[in-house]
Residue frames as qw, qx, qy, qz and C-alpha x, y, z in Angstrom:
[[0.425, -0.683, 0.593, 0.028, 119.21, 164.25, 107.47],
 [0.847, 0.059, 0.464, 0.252, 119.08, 160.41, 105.50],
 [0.630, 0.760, 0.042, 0.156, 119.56, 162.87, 102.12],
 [0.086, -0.862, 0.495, -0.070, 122.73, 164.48, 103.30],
 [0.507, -0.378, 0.755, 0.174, 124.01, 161.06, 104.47],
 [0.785, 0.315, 0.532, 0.040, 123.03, 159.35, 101.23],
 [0.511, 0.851, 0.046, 0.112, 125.11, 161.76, 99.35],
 [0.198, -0.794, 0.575, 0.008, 127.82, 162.07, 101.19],
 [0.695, -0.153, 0.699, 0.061, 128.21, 158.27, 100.80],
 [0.740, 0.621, 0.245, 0.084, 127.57, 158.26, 96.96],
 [0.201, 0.920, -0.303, 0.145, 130.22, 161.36, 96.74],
 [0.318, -0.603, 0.727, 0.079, 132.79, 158.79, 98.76],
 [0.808, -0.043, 0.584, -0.064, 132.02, 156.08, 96.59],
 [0.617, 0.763, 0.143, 0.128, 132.41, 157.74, 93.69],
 [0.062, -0.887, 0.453, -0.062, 135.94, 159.03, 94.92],
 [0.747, -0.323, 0.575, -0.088, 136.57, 155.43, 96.38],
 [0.826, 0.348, 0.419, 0.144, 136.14, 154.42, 92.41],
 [0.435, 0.861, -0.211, 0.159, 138.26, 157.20, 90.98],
 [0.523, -0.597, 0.604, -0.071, 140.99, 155.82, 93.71],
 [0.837, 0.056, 0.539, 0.066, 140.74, 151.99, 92.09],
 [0.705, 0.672, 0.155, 0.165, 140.57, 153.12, 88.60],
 [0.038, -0.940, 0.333, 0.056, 143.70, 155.20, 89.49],
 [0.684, -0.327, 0.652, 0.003, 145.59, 151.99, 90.50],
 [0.664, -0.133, 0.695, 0.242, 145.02, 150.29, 87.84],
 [0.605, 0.631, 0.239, 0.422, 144.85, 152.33, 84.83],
 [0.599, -0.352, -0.034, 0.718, 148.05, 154.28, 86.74],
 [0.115, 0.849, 0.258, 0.446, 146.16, 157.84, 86.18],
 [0.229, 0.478, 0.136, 0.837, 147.65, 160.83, 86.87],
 [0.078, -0.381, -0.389, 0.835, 146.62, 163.39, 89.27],
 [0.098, -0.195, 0.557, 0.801, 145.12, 165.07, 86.32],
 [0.394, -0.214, -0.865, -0.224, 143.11, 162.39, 84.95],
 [0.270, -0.240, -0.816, 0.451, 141.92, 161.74, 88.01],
 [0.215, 0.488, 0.281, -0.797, 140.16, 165.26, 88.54],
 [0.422, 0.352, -0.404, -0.731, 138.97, 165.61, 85.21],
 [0.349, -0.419, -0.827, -0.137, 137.11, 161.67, 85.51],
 [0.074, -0.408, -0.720, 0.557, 135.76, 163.20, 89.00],
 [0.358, 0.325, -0.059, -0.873, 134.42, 166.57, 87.55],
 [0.430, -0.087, -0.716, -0.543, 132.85, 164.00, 84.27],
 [0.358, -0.261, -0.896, -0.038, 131.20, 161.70, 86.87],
 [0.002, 0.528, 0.585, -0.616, 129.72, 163.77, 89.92],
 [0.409, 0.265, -0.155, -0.859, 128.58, 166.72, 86.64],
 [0.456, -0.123, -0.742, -0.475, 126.63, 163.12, 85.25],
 [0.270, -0.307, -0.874, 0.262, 125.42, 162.01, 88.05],
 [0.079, 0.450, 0.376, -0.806, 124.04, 165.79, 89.18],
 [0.479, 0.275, -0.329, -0.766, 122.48, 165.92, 85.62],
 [0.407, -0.201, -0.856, -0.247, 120.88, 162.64, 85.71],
 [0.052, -0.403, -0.780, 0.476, 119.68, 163.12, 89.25],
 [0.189, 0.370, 0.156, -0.896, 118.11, 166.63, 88.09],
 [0.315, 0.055, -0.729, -0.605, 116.99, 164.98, 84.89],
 [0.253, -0.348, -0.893, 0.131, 114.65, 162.19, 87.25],
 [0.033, 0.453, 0.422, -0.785, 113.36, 165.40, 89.02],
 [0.310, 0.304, -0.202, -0.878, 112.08, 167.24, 86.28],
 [0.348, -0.206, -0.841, -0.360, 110.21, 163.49, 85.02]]
């Protein structure tokens, strides 16, 4: 159950920061998906990366 919450929170925080950065580097709709897809595909290839060490 803590894993589920501890991802769900990472996945809003990482939205929360594609929100800010929107603001103030006045991105697009666009943009916006295409930073989310870059960050949550690093973040799922770094976590898998730690697994496999």
């Amino acid at each position: 159950m803590k894993g589920n919450y501890s991802k769900d929170r990472h996945v809003l925080s990482i939205i929360q920061k594609a929100y800010d950065k929107g603001q103030q580097d006045n991105m697009d709709t666009n943009k916006m998906i295409h930073w989310l897809k870059q960050e949550l595909q690093t973040e799922y290839s770094v976590g898998q990366s730690k697994k496999a060490l």
